[in-house]
PAZAPA-4460 file (N, C-alpha, C; in steps of 0.05 Angstrom, whole numbers, plus 32768, in hexadecimal, padded with zeros to 4 digits):
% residues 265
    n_x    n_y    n_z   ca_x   ca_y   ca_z    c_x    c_y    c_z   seq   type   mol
   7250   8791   8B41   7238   8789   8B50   7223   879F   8B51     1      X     A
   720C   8797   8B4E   71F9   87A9   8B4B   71ED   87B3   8B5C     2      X     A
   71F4   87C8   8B63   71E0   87DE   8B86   71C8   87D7   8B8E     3      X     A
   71C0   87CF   8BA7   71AC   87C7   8BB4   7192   87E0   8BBC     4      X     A
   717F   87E0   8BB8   7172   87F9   8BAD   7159   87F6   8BC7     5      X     A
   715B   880B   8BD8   7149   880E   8BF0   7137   882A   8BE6     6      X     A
   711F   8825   8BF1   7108   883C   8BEF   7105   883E   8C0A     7      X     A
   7106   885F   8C12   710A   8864   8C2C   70EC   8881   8C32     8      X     A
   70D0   8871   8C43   70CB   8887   8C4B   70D2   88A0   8C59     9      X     A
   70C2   88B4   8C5D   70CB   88C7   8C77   70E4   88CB   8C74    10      X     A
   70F3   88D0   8C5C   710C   88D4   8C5C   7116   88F1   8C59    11      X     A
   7108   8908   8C64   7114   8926   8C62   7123   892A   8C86    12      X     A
   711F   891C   8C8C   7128   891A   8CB3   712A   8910   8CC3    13      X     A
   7138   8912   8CD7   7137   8901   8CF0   714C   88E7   8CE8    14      X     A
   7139   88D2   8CF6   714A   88B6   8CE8   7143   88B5   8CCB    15      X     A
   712B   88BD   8CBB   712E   88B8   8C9C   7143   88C0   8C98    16      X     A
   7147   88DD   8C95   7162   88E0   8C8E   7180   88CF   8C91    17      X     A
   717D   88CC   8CA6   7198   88BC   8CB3   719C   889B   8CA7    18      X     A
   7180   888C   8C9B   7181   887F   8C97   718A   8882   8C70    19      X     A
   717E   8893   8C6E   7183   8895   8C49   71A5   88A0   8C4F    20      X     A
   71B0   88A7   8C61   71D4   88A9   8C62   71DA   888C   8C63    21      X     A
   71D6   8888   8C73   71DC   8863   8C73   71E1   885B   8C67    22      X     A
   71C5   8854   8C57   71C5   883F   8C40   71D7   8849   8C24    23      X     A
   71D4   8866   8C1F   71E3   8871   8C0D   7202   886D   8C15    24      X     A
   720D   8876   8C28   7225   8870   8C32   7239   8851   8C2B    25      X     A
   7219   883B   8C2D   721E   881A   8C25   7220   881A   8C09    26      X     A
   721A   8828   8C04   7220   8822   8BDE   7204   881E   8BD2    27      X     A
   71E7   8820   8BE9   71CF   881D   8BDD   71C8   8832   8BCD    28      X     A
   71AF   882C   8BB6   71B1   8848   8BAB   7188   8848   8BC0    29      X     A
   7186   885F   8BC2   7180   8862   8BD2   7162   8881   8BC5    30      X     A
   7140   8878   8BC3   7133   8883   8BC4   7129   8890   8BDC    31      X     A
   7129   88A5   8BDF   7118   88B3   8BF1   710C   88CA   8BF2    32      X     A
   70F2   88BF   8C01   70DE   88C8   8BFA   70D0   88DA   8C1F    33      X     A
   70C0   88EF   8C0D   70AE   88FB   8C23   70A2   890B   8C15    34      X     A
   7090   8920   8C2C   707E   8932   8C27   7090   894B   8C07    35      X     A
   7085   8953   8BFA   7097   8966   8BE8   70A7   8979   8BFA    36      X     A
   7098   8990   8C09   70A0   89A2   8C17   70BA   899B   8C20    37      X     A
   70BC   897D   8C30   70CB   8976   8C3E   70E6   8960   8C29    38      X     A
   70DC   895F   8C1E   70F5   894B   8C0D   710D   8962   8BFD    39      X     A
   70F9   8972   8BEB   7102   8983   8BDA   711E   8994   8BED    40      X     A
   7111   8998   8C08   712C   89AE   8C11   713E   89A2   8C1D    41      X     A
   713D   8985   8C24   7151   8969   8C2B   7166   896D   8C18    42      X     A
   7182   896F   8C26   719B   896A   8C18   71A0   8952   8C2A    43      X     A
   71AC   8940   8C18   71C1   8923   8C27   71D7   8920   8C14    44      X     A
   71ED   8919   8C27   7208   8919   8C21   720D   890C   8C02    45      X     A
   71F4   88F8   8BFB   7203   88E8   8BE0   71F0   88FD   8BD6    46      X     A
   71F6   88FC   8BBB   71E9   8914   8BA1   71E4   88FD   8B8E    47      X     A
   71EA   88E2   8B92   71D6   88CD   8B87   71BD   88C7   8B96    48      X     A
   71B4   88CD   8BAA   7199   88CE   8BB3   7186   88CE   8BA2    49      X     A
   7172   88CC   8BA3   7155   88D0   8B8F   7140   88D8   8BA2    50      X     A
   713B   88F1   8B9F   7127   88FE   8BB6   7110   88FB   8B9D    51      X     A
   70F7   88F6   8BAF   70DC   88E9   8BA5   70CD   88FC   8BB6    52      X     A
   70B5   8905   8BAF   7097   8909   8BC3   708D   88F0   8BC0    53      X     A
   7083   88E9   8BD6   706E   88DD   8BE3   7069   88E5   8BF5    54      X     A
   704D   88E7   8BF9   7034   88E2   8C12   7032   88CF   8C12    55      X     A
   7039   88B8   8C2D   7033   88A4   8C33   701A   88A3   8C3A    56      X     A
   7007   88B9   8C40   6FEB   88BD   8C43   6FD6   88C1   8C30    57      X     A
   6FDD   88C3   8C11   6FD8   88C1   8BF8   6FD5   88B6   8BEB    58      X     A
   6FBA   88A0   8BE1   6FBF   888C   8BCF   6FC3   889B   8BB1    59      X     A
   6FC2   88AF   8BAB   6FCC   88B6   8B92   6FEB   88C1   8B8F    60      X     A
   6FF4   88C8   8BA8   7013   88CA   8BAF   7022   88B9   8BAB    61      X     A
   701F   88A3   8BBB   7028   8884   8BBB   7029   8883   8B9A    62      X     A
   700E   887E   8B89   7010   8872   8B76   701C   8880   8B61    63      X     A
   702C   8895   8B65   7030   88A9   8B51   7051   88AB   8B54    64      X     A
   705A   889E   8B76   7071   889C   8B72   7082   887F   8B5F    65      X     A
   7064   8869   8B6E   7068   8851   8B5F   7070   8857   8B43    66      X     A
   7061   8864   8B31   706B   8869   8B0F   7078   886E   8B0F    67      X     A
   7086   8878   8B15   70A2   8883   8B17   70BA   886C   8B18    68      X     A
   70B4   8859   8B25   70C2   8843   8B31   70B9   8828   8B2F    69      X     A
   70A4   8824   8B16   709C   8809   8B11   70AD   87F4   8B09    70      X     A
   70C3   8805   8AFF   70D8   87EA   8AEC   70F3   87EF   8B05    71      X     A
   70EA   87F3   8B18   710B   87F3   8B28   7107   87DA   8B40    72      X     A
   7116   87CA   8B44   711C   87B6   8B4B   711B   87C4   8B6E    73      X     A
   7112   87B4   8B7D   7111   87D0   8B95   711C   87B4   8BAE    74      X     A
   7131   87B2   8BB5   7136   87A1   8BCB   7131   87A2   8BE6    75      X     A
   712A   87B8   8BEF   7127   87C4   8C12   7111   87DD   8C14    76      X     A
   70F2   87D7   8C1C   70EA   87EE   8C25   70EB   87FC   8C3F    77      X     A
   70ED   8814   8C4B   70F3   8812   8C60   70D8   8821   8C64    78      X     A
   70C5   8821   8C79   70B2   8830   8C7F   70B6   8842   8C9A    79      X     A
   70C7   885A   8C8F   70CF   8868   8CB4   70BA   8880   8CB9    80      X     A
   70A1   8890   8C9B   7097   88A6   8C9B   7082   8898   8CB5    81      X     A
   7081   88B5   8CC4   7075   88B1   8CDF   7067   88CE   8CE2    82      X     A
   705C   88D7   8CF8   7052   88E8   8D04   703F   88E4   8D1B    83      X     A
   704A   88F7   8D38   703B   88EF   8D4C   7025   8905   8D5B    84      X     A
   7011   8905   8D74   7008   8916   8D73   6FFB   8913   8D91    85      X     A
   6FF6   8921   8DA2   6FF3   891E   8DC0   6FD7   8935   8DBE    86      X     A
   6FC2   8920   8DC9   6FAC   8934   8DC6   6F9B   8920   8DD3    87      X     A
   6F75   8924   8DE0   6F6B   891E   8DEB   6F58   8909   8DD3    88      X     A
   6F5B   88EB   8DD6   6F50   88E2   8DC1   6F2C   88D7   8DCB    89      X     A
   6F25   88E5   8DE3   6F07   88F1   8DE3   6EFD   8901   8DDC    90      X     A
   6F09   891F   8DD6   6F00   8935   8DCA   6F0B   8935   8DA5    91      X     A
   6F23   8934   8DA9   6F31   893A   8D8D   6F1F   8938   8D76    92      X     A
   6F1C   8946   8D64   6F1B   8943   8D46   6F1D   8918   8D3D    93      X     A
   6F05   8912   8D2A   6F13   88F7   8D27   6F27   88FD   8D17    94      X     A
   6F29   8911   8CFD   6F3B   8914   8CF4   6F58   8916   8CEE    95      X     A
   6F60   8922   8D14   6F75   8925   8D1E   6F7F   8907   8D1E    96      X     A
   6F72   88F5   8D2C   6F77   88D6   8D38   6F81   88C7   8D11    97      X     A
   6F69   88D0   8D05   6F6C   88C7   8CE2   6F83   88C3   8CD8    98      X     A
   6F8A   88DD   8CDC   6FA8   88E7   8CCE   6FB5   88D8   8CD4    99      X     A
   6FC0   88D5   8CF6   6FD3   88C7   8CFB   6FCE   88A7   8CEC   100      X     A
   6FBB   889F   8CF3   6FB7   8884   8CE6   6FC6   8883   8CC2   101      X     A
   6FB4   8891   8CBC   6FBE   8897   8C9F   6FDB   8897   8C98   102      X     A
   6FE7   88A4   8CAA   7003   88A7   8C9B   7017   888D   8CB6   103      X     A
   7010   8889   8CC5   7022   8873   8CDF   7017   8855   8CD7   104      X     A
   6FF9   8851   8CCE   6FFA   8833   8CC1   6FF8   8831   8CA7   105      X     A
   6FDB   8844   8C9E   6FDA   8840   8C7F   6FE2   8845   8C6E   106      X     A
   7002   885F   8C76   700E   885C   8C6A   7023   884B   8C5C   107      X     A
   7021   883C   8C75   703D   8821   8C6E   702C   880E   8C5C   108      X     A
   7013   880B   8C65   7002   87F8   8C53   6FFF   87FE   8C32   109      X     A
   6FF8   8823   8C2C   6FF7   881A   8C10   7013   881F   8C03   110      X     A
   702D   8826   8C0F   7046   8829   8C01   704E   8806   8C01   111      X     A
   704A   87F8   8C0E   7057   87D6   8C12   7048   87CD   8BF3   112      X     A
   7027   87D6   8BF9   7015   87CD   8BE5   701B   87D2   8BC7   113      X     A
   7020   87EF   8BCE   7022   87F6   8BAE   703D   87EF   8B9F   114      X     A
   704C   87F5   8BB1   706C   87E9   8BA8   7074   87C8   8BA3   115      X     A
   7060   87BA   8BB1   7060   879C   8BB7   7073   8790   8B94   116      X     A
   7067   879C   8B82   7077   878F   8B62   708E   879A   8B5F   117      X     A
   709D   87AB   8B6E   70B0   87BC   8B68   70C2   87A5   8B85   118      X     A
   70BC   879B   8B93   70CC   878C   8BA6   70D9   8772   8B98   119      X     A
   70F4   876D   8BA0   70F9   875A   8B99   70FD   8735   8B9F   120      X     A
   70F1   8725   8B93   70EA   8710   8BA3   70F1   86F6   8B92   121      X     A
   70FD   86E7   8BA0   7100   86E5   8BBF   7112   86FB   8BBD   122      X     A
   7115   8708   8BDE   7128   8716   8BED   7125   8730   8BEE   123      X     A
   710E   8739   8BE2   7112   8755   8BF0   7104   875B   8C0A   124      X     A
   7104   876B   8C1E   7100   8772   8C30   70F0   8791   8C39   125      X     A
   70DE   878F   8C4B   70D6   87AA   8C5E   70D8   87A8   8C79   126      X     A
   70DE   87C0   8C7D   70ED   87C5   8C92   70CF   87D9   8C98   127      X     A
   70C9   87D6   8CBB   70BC   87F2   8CBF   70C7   87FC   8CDF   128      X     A
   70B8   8811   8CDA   70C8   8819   8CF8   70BA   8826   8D0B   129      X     A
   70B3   8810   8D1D   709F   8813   8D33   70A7   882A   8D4E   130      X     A
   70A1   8821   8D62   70AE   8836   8D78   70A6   881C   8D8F   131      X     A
   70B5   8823   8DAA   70B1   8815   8DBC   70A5   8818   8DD0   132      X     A
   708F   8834   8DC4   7076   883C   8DD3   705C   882B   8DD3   133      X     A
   7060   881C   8DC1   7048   8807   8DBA   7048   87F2   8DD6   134      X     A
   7055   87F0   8DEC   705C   87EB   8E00   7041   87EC   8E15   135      X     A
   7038   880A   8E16   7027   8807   8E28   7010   8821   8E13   136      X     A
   6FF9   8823   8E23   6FE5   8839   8E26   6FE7   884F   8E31   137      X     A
   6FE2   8860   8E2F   6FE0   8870   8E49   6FCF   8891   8E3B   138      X     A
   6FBF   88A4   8E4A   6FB6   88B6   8E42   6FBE   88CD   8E29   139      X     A
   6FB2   88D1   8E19   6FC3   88E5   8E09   6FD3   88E2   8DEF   140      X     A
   6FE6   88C5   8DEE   6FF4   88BB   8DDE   6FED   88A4   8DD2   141      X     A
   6FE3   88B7   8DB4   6FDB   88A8   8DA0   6FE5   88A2   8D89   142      X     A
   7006   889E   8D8B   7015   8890   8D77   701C   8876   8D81   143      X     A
   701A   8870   8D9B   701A   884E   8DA7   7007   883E   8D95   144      X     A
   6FEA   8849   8D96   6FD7   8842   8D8B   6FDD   8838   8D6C   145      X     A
   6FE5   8850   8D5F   6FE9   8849   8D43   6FF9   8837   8D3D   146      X     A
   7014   8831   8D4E   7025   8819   8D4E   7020   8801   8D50   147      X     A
   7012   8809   8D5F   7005   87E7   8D6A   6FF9   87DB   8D55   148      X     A
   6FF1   87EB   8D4C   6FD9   87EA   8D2F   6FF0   87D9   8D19   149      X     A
   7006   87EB   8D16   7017   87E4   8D03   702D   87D2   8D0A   150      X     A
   7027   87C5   8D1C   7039   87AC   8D28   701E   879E   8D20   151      X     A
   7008   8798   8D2E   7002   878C   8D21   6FF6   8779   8D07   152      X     A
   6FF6   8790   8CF7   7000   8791   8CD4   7013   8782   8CD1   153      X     A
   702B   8789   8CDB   7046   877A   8CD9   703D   8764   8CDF   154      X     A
   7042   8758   8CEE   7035   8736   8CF5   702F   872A   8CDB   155      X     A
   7017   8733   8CE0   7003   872C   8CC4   7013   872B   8CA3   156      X     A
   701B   8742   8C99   702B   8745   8C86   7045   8732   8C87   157      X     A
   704E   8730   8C9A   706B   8721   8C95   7062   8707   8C99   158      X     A
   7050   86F8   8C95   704D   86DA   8C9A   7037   86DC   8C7A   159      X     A
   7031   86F3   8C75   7022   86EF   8C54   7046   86F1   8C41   160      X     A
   7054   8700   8C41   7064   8707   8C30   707A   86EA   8C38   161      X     A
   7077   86DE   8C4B   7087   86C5   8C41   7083   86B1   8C30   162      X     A
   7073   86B6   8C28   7073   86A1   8C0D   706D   86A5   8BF3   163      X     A
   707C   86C6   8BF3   708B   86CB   8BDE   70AC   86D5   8BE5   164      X     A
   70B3   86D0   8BFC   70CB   86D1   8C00   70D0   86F4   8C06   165      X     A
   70C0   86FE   8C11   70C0   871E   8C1C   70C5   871B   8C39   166      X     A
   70DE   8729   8C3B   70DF   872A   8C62   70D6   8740   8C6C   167      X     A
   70CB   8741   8C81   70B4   8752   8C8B   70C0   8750   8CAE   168      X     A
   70CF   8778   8CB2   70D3   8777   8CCD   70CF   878C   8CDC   169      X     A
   70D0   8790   8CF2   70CD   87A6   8CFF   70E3   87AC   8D16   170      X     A
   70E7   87C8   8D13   70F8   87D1   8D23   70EA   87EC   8D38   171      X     A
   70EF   87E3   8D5A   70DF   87F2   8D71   70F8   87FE   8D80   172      X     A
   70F6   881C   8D66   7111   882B   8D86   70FB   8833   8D99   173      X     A
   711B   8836   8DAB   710E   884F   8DC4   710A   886B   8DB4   174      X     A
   7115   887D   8DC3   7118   889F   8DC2   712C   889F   8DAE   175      X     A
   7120   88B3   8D9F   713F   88B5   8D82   713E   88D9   8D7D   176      X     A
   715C   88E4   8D7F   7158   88FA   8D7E   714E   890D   8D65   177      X     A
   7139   890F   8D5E   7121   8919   8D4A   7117   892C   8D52   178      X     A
   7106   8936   8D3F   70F5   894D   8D4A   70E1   8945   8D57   179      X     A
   70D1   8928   8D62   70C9   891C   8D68   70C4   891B   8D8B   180      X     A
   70DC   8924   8D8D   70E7   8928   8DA8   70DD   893F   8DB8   181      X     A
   70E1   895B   8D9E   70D4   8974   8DA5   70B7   8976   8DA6   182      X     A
   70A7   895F   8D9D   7090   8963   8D9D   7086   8959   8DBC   183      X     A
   7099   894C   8DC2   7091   8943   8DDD   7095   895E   8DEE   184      X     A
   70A2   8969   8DF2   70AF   8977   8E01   709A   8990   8DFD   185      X     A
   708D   8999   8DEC   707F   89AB   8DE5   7061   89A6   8DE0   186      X     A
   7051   8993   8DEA   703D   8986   8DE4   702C   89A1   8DF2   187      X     A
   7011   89AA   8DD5   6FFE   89B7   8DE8   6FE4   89A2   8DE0   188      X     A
   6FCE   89A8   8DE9   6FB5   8999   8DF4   6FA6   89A4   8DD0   189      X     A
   6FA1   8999   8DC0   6F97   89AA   8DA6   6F78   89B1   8DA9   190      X     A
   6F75   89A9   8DC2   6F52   89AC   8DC3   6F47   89BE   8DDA   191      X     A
   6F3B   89D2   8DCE   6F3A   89EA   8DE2   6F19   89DD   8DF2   192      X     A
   6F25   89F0   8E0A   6F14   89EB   8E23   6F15   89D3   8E25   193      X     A
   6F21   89BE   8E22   6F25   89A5   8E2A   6F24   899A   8E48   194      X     A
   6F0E   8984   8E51   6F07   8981   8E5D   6F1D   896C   8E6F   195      X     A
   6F32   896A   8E66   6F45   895A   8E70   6F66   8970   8E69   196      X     A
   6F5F   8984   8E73   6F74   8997   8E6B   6F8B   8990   8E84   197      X     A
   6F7A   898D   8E97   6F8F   8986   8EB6   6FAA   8976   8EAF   198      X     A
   6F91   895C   8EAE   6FA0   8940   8EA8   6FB4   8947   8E8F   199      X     A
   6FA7   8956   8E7B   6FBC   8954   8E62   6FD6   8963   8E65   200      X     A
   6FD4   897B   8E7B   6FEB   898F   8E77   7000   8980   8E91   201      X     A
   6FF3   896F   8E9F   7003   8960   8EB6   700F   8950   8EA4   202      X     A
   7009   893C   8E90   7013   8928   8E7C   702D   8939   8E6D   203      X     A
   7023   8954   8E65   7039   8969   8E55   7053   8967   8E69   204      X     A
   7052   896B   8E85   7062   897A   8E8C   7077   8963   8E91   205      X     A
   706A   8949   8E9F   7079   892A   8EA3   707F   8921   8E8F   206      X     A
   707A   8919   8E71   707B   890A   8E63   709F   8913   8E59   207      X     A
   709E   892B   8E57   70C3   892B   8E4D   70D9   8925   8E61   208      X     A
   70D4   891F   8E7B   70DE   891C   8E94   70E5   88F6   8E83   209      X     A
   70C9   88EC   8E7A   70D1   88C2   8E78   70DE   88C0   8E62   210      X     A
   70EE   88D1   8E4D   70F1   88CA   8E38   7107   88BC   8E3B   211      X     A
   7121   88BC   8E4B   7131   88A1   8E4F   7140   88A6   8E3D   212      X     A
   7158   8895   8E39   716B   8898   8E29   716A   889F   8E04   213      X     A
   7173   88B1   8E00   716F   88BE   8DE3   7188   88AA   8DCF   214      X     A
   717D   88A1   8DB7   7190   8893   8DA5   7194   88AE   8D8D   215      X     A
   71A9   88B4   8D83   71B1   88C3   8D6A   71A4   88B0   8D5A   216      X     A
   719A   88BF   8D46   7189   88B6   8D2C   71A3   88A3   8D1C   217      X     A
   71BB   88AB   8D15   71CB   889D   8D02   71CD   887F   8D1C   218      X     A
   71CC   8883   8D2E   71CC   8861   8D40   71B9   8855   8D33   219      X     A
   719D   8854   8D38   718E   884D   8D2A   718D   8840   8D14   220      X     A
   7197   8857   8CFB   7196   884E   8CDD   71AA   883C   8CD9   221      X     A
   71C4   8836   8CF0   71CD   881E   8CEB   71BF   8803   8CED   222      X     A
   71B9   880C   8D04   71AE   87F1   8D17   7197   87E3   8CF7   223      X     A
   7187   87FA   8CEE   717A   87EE   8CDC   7186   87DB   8CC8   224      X     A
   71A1   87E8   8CBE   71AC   87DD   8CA8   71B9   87C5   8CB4   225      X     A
   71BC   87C7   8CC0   71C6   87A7   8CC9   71AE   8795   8CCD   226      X     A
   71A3   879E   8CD0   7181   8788   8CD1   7181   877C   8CB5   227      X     A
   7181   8789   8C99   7179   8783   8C7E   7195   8772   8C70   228      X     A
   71A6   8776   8C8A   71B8   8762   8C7F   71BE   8747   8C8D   229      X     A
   71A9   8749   8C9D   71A7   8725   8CAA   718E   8713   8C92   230      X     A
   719B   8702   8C9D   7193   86F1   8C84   7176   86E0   8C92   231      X     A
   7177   86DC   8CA7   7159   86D8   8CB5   7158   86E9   8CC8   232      X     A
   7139   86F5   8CC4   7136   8703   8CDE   7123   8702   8CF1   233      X     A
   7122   870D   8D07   710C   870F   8D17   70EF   8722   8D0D   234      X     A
   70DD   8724   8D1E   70C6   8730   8D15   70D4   8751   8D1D   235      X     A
   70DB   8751   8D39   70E1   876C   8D45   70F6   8770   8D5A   236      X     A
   7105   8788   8D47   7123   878D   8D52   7115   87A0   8D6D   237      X     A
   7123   87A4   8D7D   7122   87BE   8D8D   714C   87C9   8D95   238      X     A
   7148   87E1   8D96   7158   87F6   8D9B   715A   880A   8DAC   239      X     A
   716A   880F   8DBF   7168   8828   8DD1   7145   8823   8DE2   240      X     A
   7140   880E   8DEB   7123   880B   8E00   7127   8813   8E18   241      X     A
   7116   881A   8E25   711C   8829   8E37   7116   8816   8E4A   242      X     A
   711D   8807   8E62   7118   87F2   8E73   7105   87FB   8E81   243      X     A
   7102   8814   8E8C   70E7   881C   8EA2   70CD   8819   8E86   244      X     A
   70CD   8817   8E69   70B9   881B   8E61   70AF   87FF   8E58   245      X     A
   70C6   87E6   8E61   70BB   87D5   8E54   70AC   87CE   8E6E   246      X     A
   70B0   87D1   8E85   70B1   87C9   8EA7   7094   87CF   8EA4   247      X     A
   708E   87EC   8E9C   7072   87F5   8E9B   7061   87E0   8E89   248      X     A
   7072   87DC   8E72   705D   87CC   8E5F   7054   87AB   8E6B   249      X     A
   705E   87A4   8E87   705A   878B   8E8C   704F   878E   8EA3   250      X     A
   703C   87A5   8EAF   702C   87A7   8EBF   7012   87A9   8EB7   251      X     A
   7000   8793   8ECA   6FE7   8799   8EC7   6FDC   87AA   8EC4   252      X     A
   6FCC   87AF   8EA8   6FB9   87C7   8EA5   6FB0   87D9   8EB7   253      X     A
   6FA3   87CA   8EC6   6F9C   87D0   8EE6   6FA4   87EC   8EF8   254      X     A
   6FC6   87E0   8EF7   6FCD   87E2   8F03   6FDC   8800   8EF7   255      X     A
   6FE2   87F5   8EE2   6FF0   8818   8ED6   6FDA   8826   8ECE   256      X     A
   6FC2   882A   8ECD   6FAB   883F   8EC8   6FA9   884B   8EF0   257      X     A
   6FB3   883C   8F00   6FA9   8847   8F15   6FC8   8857   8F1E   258      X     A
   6FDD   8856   8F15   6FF1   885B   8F14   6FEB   8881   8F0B   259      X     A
   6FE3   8873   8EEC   6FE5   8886   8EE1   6FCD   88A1   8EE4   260      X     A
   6FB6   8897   8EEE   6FA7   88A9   8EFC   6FAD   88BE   8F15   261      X     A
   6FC2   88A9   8F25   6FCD   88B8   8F39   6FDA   88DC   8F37   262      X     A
   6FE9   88C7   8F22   6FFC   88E2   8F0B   6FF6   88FB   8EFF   263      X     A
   6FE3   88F0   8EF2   6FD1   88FC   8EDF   6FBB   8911   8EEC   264      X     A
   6FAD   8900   8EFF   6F92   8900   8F04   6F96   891E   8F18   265      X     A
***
């Protein structure tokens, strides 16, 4: 029988990594891909791996990994390359805000895009991997934003790719133990003399206090693989959610800005 072949962003760490064990572990053969710096010094347990550069933020990256991979039959993309960033999005750089965009939605957009002939159909599948911060708003945190963005892509995409037989899903952990975690925990303000330095270093000091129950990355990269082996699926899995954050996400706007002013303010 012939090996089922997944392309895996963001795969030098965290859950990428854990996820390219997985699927390799299943008998998938298994591309993965990231920044060079970061792929090149990646060791994973199988030595059948295929470590790739890509910049998911690169349309000449993307398309350069594509050549590479035009004649391979590609059953499962998984879109996990991410990056987050806690900063004042009234002062900030637009650039700063860019980036993230660039690599948390448009990256998933031109790797789905460009790979789209390399998927297999009917039945092949993408997988992306949201967070369960898209939940609420709140000062400072501007990877909710980007999610939201890329959920709602998802929607959209998975009701175009059915009728070519592409399943199109999303998966919203909680807290996953990453480096992701340390950024929380170490957040400084990137914008000097900042006129919301108060509010922002009060946000620093609370915000690692809500992070709520932590999932190991290999939990995760299961939970995924069992998603790509249901045979119908939903739009969006969630994992490890944190109940006080969904509680928040079902309060009036209103009412959690005056909450959160209290806090903050």
């Amino acid at each position: 029988m012939e090996k089922k072949t997944v392309l895996i962003t963001g795969a030098a760490g965290g859950l990428g990594q854990a996820v390219v064990s997985e699927f390799s572990e299943r008998g998938w053969k298994v591309f993965a891909t990231d920044l060079e710096a970061e792929i090149l010094k990646t060791e994973y347990s199988d030595p059948g791996v295929r470590k790739m550069t890509m910049d998911v933020s690169s349309d000449e990256s993307v398309k350069a990994a594509f050549e590479q991979l035009r004649a391979v039959e590609i059953d499962l993309i998984i879109n996990n390359a991410g990056i987050d960033g806690y900063f004042t999005l009234c002062e900030a750089p637009v650039d700063q805000f860019r980036r993230m965009f660039e690599v948390n939605v448009f990256g998933s957009y031109r790797v789905n895009q460009v790979f789209l002939p390399c998927l297999r159909r009917p039945g092949g599948r993408i997988i992306h991997v949201s967070s369960e911060s898209v939940k609420i708003n709140v000062p400072f945190m501007t990877y909710p934003v980007t999610k939201q963005t890329l959920e709602g892509y998802c929607r959209t995409l998975r009701q175009e790719l059915q009728f070519i037989g592409i399943d199109v899903t999303l998966v919203r952990p909680g807290a996953i133990r990453t480096p992701f975690l340390e950024n929380v925990r170490h957040m400084k303000n990137p914008v000097v003399n900042s006129l919301l330095s108060g509010p922002f270093d009060r946000f620093s000091r609370q915000a690692p206090k809500e992070i709520g129950k932590i999932a190991e990355p290999e939990v995760v990269a299961s939970f995924i693989y069992k998603i790509c082996q249901k045979r119908k699926t939903k739009l969006i899995y969630p994992i490890n959610n944190d109940p006080k954050l969904a509680l928040a996400g079902l309060l009036p706007f209103s009412f959690l800005e005056k909450m959160v002013y209290k806090r903050l303010g």
